[in-house]
ZAGU-861941 format. One record per residue (C-alpha): residue number from 1; x, y, z; residue in three letters; chain. Coordinates in Angstrom, 2 decimals, always signed. Example, Ala and Ser with C-alpha at 12.3 -4.5 7.8 and 13.67 -1.06 7.14 Angstrom:
BEGIN
1|+12.30|-4.50|+7.80|ala|A
2|+13.67|-1.06|+7.14|ser|A
//
This chain:
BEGIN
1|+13.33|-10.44|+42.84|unk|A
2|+13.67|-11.81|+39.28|unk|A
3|+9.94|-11.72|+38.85|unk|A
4|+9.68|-8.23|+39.99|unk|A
5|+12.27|-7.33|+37.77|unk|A
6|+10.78|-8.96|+34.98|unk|A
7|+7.71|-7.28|+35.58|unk|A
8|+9.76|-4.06|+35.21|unk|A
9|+11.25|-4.38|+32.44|unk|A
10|+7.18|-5.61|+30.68|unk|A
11|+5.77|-2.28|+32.08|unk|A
12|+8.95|-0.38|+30.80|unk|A
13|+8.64|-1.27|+26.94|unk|A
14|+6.50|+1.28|+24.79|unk|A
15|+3.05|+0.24|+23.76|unk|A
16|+2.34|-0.22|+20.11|unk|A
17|+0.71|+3.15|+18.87|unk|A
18|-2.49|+2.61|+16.37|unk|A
19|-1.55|+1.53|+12.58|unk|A
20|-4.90|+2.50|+11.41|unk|A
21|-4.59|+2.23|+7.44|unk|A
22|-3.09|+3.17|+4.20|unk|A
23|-1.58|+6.30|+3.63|unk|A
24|+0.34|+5.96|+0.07|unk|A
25|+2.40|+3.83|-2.62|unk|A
26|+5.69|+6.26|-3.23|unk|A
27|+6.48|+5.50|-7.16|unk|A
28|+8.46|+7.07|-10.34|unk|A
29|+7.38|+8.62|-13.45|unk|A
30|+9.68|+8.47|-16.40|unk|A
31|+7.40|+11.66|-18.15|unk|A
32|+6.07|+13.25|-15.06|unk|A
33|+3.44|+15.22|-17.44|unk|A
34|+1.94|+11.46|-18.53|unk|A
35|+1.66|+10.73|-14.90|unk|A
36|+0.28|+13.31|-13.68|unk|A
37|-2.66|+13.04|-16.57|unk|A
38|-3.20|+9.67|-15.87|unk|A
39|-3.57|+10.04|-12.08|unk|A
40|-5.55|+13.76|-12.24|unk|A
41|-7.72|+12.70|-15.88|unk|A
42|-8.16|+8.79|-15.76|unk|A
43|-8.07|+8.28|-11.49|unk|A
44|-9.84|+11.13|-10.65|unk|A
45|-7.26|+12.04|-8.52|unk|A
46|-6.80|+15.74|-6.71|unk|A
47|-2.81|+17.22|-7.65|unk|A
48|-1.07|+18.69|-4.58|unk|A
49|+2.63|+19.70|-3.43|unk|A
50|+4.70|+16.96|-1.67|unk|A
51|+6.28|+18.13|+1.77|unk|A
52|+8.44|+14.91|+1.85|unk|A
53|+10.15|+15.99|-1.28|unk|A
54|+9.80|+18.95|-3.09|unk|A
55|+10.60|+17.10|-6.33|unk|A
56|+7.48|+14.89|-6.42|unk|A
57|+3.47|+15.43|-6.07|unk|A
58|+1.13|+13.67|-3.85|unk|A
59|-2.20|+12.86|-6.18|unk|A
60|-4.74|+12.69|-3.43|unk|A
61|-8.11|+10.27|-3.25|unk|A
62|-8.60|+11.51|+0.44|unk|A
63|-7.24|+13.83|+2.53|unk|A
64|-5.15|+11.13|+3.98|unk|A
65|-4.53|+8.78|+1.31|unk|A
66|-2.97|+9.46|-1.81|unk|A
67|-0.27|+8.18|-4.30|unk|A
68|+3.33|+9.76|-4.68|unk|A
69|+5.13|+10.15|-7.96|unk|A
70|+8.52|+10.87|-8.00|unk|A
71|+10.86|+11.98|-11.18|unk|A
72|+12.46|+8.58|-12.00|unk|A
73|+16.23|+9.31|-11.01|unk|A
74|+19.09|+10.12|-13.90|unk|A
75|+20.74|+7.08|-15.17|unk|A
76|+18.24|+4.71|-13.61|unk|A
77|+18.68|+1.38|-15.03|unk|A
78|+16.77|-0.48|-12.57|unk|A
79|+13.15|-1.77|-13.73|unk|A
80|+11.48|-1.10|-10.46|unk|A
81|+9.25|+1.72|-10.30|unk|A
82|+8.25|+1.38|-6.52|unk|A
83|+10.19|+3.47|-4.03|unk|A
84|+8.03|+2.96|-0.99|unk|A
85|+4.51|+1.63|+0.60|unk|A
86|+3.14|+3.72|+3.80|unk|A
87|+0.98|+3.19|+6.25|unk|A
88|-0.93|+5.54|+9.08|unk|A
89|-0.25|+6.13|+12.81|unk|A
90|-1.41|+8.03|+15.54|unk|A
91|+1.90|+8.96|+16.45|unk|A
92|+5.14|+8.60|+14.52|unk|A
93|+7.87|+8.62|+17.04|unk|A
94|+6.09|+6.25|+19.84|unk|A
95|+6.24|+3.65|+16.70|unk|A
96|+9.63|+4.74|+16.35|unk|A
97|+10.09|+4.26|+19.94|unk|A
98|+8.05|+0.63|+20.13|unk|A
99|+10.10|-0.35|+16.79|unk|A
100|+13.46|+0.17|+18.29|unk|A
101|+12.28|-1.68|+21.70|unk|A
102|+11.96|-4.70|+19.07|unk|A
103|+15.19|-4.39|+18.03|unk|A
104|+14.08|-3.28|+14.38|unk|A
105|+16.55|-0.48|+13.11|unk|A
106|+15.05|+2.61|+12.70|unk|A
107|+16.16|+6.03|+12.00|unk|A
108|+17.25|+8.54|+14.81|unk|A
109|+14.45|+10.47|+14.71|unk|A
110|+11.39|+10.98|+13.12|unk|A
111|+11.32|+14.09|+9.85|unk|A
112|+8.29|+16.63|+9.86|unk|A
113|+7.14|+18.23|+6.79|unk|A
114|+6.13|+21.55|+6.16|unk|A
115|+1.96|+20.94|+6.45|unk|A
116|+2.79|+18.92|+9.82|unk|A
117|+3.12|+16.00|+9.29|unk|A
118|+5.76|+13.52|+10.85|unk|A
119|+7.14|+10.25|+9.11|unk|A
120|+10.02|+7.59|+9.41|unk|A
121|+10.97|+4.89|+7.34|unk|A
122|+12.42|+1.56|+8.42|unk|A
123|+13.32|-1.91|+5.75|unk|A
124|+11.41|-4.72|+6.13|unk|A
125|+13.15|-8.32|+6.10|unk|A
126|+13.40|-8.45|+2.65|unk|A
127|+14.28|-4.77|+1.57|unk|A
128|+11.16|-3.12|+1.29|unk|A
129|+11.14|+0.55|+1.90|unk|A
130|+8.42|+0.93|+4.71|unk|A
131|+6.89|+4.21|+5.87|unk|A
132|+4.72|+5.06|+8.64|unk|A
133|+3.44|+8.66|+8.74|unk|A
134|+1.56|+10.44|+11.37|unk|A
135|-1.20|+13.26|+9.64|unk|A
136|-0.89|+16.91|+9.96|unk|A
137|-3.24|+18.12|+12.48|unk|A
138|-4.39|+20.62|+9.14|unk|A
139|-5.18|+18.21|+6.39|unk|A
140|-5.48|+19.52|+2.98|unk|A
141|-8.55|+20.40|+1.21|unk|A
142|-9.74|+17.20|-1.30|unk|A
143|-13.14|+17.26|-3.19|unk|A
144|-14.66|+14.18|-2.84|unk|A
145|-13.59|+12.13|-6.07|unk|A
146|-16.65|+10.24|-7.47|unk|A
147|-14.89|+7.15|-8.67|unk|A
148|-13.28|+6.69|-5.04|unk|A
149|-12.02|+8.01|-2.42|unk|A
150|-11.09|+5.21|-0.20|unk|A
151|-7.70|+3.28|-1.34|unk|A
152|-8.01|-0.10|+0.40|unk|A
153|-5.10|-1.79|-0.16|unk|A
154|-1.34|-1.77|-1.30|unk|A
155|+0.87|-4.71|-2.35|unk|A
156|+4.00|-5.66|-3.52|unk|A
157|+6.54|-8.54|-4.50|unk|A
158|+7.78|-10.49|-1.60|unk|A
159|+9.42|-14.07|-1.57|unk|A
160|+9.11|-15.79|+1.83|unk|A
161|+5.64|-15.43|+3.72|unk|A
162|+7.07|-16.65|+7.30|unk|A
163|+9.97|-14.08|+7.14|unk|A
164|+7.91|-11.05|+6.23|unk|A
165|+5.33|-12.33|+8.87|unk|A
166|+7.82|-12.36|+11.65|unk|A
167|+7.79|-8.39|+11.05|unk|A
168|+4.39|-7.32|+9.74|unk|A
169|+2.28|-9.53|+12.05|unk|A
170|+4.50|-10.58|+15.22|unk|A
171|+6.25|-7.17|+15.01|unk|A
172|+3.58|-4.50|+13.92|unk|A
173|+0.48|-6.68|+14.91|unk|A
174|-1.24|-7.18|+11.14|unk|A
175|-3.91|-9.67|+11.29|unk|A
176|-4.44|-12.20|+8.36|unk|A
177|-7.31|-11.28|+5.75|unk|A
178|-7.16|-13.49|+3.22|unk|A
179|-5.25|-15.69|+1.31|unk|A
180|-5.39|-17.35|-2.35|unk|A
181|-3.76|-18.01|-5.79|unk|A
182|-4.61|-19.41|-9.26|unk|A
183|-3.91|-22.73|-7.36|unk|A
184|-5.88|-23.78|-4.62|unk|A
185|-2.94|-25.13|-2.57|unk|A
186|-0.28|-22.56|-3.09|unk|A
187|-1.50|-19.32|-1.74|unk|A
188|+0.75|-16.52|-3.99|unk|A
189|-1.43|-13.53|-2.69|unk|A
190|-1.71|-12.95|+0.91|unk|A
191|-3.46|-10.71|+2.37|unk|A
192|-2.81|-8.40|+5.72|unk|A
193|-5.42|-6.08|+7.41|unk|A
194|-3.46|-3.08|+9.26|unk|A
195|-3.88|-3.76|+13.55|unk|A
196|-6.53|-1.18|+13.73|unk|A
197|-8.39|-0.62|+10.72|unk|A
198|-9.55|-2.64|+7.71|unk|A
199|-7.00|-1.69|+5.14|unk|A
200|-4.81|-4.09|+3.69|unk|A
201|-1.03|-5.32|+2.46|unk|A
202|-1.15|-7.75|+0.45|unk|A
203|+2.07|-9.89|-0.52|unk|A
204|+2.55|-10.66|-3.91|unk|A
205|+4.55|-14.09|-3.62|unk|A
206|+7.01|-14.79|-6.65|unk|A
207|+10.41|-16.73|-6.92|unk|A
208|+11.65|-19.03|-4.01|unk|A
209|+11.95|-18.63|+0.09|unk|A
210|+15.40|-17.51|+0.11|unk|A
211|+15.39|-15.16|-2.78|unk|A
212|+15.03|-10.80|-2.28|unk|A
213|+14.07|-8.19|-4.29|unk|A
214|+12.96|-8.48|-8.21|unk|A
215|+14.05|-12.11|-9.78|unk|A
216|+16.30|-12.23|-12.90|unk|A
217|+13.60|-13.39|-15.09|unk|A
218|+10.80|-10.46|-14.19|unk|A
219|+10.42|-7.69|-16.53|unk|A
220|+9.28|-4.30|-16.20|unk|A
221|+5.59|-4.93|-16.79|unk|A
222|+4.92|-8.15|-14.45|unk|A
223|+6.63|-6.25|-12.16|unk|A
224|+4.27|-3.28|-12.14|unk|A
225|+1.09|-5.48|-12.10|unk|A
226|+2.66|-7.07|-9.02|unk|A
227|+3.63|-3.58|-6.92|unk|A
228|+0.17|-1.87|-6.92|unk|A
229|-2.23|-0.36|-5.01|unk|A
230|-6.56|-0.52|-5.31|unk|A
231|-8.97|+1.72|-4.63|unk|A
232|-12.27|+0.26|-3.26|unk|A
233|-16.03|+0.84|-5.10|unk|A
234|-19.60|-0.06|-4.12|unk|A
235|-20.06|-1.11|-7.99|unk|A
236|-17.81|-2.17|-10.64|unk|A
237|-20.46|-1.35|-13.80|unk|A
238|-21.10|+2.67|-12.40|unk|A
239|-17.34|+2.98|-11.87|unk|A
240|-16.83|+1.81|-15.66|unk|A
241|-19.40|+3.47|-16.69|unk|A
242|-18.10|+6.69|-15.36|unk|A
243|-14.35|+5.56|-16.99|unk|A
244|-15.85|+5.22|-20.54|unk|A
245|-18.30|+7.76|-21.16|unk|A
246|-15.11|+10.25|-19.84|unk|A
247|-12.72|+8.46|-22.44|unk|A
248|-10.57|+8.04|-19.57|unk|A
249|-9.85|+4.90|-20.42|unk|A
250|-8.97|+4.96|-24.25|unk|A
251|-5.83|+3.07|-23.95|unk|A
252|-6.72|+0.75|-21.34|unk|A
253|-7.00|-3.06|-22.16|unk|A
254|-8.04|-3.99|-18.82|unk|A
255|-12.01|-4.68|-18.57|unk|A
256|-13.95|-5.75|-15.19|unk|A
257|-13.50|-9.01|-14.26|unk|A
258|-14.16|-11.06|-10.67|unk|A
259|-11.12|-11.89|-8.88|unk|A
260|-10.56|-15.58|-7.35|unk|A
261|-11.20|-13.47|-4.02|unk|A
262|-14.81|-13.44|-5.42|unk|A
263|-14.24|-9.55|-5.61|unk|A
264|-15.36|-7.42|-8.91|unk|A
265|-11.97|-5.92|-9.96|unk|A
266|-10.49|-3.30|-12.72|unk|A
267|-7.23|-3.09|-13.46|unk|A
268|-5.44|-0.21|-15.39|unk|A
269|-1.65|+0.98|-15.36|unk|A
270|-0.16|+4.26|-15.52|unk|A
271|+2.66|+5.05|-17.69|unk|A
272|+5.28|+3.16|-15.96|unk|A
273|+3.18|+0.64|-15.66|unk|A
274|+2.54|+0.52|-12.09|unk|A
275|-1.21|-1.39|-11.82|unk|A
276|-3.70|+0.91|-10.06|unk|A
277|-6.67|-1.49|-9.62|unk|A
278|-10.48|-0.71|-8.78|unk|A
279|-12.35|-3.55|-6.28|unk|A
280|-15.54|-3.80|-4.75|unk|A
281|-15.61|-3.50|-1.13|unk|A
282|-17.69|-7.07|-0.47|unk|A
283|-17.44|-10.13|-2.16|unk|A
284|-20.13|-11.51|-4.55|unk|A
285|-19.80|-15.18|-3.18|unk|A
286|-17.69|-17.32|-2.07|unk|A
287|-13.59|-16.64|-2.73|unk|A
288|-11.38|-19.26|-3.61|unk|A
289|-8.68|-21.04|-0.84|unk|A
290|-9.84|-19.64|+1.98|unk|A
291|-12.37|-18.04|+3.41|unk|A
292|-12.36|-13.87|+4.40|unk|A
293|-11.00|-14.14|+8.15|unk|A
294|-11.67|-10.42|+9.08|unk|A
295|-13.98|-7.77|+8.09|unk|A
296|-14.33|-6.62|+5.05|unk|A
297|-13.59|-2.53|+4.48|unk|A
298|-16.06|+0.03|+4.48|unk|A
299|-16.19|+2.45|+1.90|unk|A
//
């Protein structure tokens, strides 16, 4: 009788709808005219209205994939510029559903916009503001951009590996990518591919295990190299190529440089400083700390 009870109660609890990518980084703009030239002029990047809040724009790479810049509130004293990271789904509320059979809090229901779609945030263990949002069944109209149209990866600050992995991989079923550091023994960039898809979080590790949120010693621009998001090339040199002969990148110190993953990388920032970086899809060699334990993304 226990058995078949058990056996209930298995076949009773909601599957785990598809996390299939990347949809955005949510972040604010101190001069919203700055941002937007940076993201339309420098990125490439196609300007549209944002149905989650009518006070923002969504600067698209994709149909489905885009960044979200949000007036930075009045009286903000707060260096952070990140508000949230999202990720895709098949369907919204059966994560909703599977979250809340895990006992993770998550809202009553989930909110649709006005194109269609359907979101829902929840917190991860240490405070960050997740969202998972389910595409309208309409998506909007995006030219292709030439520099990219494929953002592979978002990241941002976390302190203790093991407690965000008891949520992002036991939980939500990521699957470890890679993992390295400017030490080979003390991995400070971790890297998780999304369950189904190739996409990536990657955790930026910084202070000690039992710390949260932004340490007391961080300012505002280590901060926004650390909460970023990358958009993935086939070639470095034609991408800044492309960037200099447009003067798009006139105030940019950053130059292209191969990361200890063994990846060709750019890095700029945007006004706020939030680092919006440019990486090859493949590796030239071999990376540092570990080896690539999943496949790589395709553009």
């Amino acid at each position: 009788m226990a058995l078949l009870a058990l056996a209930s109660a298995v076949s009773a609890a909601p599957a785990r709808p598809p996390i299939t990518g990347v949809s955005h980084l949510s972040v604010y703009a101190a001069d919203l005219a700055k941002a937007e030239h940076f993201y339309v002029h420098d990125l490439g990047a196609v300007k549209r209205a944002d149905p989650e809040n009518p006070r923002g724009a969504r600067y698209h790479f994709s149909p489905t994939q885009f960044v979200e810049v949000l007036p930075l509130p009045d009286g903000q004293t707060s260096i952070n510029r990140l508000d949230h990271a999202a990720f895709t789904t098949t369907d919204a509320e059966g994560l909703r559903a599977y979250l809340a059979s895990k006992k993770i809090s998550v809202p009553a229901r989930v909110e649709q916009g006005a194109d269609g779609s359907r979101w829902f945030h929840v917190t991860d263990p240490e405070g960050m503001r997740i969202e998972f949002v389910q595409a309208p069944a309409r998506l909007p109209q995006v030219a292709a951009n030439p520099l990219s149209s494929r953002m592979i990866h978002v990241g941002f600050i976390v302190h203790d590996r093991a407690r965000q992995d008891a949520f992002y991989k036991d939980v939500l079923g990521f699957r470890s990518y890679w993992a390295g550091g400017m030490h080979e023994d003390r991995p400070t960039w971790v890297s998780l591919q999304v369950p189904d898809g190739r996409d990536w979080l990657e955790y930026m590790i910084v202070g000690t295990p039992e710390g949260r949120g932004i340490p007391s010693d961080m300012n505002q621009a280590t901060l926004g190299v650390l909460n970023h998001f990358a958009l993935g090339v086939q070639d470095i040199r034609t991408t800044y190529t492309t960037l200099w002969n447009e003067d798009r990148i006139h105030d940019q110190k950053g130059l292209p440089q191969i990361g200890r993953d063994a990846k060709w990388q750019l890095n700029l920032l945007d006004p706020d400083g939030t680092r919006a970086e440019f990486m090859e899809f493949k590796a030239i060699g071999k990376p540092c700390c570990s080896p690539f334990m999943a496949p790589d993304p395709a553009p």
